[in-house]
C-alpha positions in Angstrom: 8.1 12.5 -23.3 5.6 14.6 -22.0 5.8 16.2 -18.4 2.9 14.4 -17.2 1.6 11.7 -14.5 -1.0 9.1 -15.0 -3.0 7.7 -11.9 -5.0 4.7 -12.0 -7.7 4.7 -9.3 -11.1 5.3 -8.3 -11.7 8.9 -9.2 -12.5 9.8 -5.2 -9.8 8.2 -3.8 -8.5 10.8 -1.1 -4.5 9.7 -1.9 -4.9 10.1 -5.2 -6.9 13.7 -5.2 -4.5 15.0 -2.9 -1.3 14.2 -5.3 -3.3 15.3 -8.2 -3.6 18.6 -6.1 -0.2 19.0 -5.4 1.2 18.2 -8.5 -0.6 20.8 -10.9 0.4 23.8 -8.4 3.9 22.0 -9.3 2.9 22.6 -12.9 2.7 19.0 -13.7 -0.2 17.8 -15.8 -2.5 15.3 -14.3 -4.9 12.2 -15.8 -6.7 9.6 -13.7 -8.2 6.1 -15.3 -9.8 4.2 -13.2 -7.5 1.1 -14.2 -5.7 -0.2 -17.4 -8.8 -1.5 -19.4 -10.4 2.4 -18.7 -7.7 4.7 -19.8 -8.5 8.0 -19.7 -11.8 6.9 -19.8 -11.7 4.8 -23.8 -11.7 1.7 -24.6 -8.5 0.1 -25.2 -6.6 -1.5 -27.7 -3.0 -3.2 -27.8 -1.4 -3.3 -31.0 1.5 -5.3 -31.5 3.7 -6.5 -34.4 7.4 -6.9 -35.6 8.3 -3.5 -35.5 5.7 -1.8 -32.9 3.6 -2.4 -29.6 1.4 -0.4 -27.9 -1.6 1.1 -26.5 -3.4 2.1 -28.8 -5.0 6.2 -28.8 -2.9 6.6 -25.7 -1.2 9.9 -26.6 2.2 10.5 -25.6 3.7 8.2 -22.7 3.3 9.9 -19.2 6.6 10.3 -17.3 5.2 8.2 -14.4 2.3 5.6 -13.8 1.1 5.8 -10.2 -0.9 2.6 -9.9 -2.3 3.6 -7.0 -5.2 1.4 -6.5 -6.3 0.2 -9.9 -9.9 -1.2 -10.2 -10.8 -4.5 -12.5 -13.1 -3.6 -15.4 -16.7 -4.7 -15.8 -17.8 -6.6 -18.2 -20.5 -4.4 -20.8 -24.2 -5.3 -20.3 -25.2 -8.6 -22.0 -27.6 -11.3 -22.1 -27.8 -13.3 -19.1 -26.5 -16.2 -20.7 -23.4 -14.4 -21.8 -22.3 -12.5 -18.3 -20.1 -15.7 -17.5 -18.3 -15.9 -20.7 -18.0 -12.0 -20.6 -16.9 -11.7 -17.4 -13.7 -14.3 -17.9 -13.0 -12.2 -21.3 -12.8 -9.3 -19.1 -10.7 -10.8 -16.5 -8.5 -12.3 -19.0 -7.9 -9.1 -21.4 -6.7 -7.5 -17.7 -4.6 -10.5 -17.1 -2.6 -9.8 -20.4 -2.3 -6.0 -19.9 -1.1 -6.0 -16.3 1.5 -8.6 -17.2 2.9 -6.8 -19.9 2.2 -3.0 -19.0 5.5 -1.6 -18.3 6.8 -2.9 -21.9 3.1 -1.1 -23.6 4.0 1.9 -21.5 7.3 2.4 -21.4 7.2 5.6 -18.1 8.2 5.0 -14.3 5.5 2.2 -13.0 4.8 3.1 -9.1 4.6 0.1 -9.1 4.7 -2.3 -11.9 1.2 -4.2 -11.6 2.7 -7.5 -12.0 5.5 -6.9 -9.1 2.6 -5.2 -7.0 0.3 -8.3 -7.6 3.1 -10.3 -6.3 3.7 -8.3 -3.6 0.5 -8.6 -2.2 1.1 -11.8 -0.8 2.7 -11.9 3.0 4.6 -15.3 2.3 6.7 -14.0 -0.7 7.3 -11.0 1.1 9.0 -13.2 4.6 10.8 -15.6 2.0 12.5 -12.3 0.5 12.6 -10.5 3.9 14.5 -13.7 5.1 17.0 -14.2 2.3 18.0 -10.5 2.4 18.5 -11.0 6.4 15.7 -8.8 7.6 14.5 -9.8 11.2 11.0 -10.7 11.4 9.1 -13.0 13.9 8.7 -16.7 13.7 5.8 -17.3 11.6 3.4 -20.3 10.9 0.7 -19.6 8.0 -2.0 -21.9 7.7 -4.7 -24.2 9.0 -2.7 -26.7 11.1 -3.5 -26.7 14.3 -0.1 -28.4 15.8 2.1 -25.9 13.9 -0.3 -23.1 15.8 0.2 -25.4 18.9 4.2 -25.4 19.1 4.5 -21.8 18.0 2.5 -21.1 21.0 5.0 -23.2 23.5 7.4 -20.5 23.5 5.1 -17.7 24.4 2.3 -16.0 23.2 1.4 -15.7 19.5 -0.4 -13.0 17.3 -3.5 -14.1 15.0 -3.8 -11.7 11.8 -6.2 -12.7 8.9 -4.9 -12.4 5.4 -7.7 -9.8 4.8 -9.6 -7.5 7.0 -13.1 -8.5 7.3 -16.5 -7.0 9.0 -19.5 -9.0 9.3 -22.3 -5.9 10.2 -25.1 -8.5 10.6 -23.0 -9.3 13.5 -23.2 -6.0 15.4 -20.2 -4.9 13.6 -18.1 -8.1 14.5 -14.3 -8.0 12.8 -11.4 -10.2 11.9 -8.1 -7.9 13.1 -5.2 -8.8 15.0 -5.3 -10.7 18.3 -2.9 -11.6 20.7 -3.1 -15.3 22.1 -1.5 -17.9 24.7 -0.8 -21.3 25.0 -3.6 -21.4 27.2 -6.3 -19.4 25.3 -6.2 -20.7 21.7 -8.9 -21.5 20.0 -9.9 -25.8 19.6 -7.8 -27.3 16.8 -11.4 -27.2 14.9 -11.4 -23.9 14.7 -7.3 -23.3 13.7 -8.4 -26.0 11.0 -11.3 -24.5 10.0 -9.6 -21.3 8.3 -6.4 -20.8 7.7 -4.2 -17.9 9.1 -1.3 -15.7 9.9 0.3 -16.7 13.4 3.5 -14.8 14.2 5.4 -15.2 17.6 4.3 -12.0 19.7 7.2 -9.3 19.7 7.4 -7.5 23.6 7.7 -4.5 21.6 8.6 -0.8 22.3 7.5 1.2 19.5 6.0 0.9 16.0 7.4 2.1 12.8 6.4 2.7 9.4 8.4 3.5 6.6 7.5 5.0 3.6 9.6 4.7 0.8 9.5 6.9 -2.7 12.5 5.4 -5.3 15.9 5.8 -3.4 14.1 7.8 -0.5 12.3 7.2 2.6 11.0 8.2 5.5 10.7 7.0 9.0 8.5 7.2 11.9 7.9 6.4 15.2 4.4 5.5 16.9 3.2 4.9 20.1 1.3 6.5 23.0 2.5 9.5 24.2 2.8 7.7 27.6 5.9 5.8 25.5 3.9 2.3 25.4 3.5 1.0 22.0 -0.2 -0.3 20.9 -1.3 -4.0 19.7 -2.5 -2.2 16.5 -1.4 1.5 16.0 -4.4 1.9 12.9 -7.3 1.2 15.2 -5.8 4.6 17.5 -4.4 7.0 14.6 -7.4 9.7 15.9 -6.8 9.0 19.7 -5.4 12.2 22.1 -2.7 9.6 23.2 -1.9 8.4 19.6 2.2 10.1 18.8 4.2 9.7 16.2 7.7 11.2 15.7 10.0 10.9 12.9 13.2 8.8 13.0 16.4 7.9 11.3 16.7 4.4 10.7 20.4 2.9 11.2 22.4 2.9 7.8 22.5 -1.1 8.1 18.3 -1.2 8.3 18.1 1.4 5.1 20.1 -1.4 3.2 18.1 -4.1 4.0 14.9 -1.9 3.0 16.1 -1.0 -0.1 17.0 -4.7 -0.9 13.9 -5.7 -0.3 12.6 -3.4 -2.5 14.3 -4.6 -5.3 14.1 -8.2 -4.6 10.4 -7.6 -4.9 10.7 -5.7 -8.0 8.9 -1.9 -5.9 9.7 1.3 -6.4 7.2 2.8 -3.7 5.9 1.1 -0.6 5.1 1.2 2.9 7.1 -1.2 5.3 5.6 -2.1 9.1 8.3 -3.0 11.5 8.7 -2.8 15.3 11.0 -2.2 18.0 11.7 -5.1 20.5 12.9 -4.7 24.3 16.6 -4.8 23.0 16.2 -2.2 20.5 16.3 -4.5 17.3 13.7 -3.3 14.4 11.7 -6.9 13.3 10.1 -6.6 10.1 6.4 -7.2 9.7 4.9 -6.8 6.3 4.7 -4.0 3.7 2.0 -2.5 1.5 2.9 -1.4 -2.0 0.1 0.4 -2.0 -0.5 1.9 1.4 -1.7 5.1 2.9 0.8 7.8 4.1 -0.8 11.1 4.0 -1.9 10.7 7.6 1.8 11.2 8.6 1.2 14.8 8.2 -1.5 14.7 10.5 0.6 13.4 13.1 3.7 16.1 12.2 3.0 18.4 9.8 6.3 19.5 8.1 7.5 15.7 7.6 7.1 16.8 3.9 5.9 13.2 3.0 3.0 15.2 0.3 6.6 16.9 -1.5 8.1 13.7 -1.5 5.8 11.7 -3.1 4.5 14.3 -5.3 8.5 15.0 -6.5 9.1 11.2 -7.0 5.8 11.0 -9.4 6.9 14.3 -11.3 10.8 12.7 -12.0 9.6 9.5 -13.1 13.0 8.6 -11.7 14.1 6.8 -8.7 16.5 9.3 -8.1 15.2 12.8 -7.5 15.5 15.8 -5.5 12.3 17.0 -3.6 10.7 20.4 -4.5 11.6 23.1 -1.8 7.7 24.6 -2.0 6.7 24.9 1.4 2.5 24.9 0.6 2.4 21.0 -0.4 1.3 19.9 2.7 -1.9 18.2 3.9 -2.9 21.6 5.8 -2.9 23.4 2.6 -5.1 20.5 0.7 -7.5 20.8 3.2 -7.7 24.6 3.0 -8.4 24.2 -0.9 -11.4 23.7 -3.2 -10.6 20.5 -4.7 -10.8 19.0 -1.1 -14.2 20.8 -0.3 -15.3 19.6 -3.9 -14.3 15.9 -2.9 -16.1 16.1 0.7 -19.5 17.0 -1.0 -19.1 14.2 -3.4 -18.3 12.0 -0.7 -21.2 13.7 1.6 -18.4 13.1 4.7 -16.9 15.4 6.8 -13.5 13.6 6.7 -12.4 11.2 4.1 -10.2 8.9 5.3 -6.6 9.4 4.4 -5.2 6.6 6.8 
């Protein structure tokens, strides 16, 4: 097996650059495919039969797959008449590889695009959050307006849609989190009209993200520096008040993390939890595919670039981090690649959060 690392993602994606970056001055070698149906930029072929199966042209298997954020193919142009048809080939050929990549490819999935489709969706991550014994909020997903109703008897409730949304047309109008009371939700028409996330609202401390790489993690605190914690901590990463300080999580809580983990079948994530007015951590939700770079923004030598970079170059979920100093955000930003990807990008910044 060769010593290198596959990414699928879009070929400026800031997360992905960044790794690149720091792997090769690790001496690892580097390819990026915008998703499973583009590899290395070819067409693709599975062969199978009694004896074999297999990409086809794929070259030797990479020690790790980072499937960072993968995009869909497009269908080749086409008679009008055809796009339909050649659209649900398209979507179907993806289907089949992401189901059985892992066995095609036989290297370290971060993660495994089956697992990471699945783990996409917030109500299999509370039904495996609550048979491990994780804490999380009460919860009530849906359009039903006297399930919103009772929830909010007890105190006041937090609305989250299932995906971000902006609508500019509207003067730059967006669907984020909200807190509500009994006495401030919306009319039963409008609960029933769409359905959503309401969780009991958490008088919380502090929040804290967790980033985990195989059998390691990190931990971090984040609030204002005042010690009050925010509604939302990603609308205020860039504030003066935003702080973040890093953390170790009781031995107990590193269990339950881990265990979750496995139960959804991830190797790499990140996990949102907070701190309540007694102390306990209640878990919110976690992104297999989240951003974490912006951690050394906040404090510098957390070494979360090292860590990821070392977990991608092991292929292993055991691994020891690489000692070199220079893999740090600071030292991307100082380099060529990242002055190469903010003229491509014609930005300033690209977002790493």
């Amino acid at each position: 097996m060769t010593h290198t690392v596959h990414m699928l993602a879009w070929e400026d994606d800031p997360h992905a650059l960044a790794l690149r970056w720091a792997l090769e001055r690790m001496g690892v070698q580097v390819a990026l495919s915008p998703g499973l149906a583009q590899w290395r930029g070819h067409d693709v072929a599975v062969e199978i039969g009694p004896g074999h199966a297999g990409l086809r042209d794929m070259g030797n298997a990479p020690v790790s797959v980072w499937n960072r954020r993968p995009q869909a193919p497009k269908p080749k142009p086409g008679l009008p008449e055809d796009q339909a048809f050649l659209a649900g080939e398209w979507r179907s050929f993806y289907d089949n590889l992401v189901a059985t990549a892992p066995q095609l490819l036989p290297s370290l999935w971060i993660n495994a695009p089956a697992a990471a489709w699945r783990a996409e969706n917030k109500l299999v991550q509370l039904v495996a959050a609550r048979e491990i014994g994780l804490t999380f909020p009460e919860t009530v997903m849906g359009n039903n307006a006297g399930a919103v109703r009772r929830l909010a008897q007890e105190g006041r409730v937090v609305f989250k849609p299932f995906r971000p949304n902006a609508w500019q047309e509207e003067g730059g109008l967006s669907a984020g989190t909200t807190i509500l009371d009994n006495d401030h939700l919306p009319d039963a028409q409008v609960i029933e009209f769409c359905p959503g996330i309401y969780q009991r609202y958490v008088e919380k401390t502090a929040d804290i993200r967790v980033t985990v790489a195989g059998n390691r993690l990190l931990a971090v605190r984040l609030q204002r520096r005042s010690g009050e914690a925010y509604v939302d901590w990603r609308m205020h990463v860039l504030e003066q008040d935003f702080f973040a300080e890093r953390i170790t999580l009781p031995a107990a809580l590193e269990q339950g993390i881990q265990a979750l983990m496995a139960s959804l079948g991830l190797v790499f994530g990140c996990l949102d939890f907070v701190v309540d007015a007694d102390g306990a951590y209640q878990f919110l939700e976690i992104n297999q595919a989240g951003q974490f770079l912006f951690l050394e923004d906040m404090i510098p030598d957390i070494g979360v670039m090292r860590m990821v970079a070392s977990f991608l170059a092991a292929g292993a979920r055991d691994y020891s981090v690489v000692e070199d100093a220079s893999l740090t955000m600071a030292r991307f930003r100082s380099s060529e690649a990242y002055a190469a990807l903010t003229r491509r990008l014609h930005i300033d910044e690209p977002s790493i959060v």
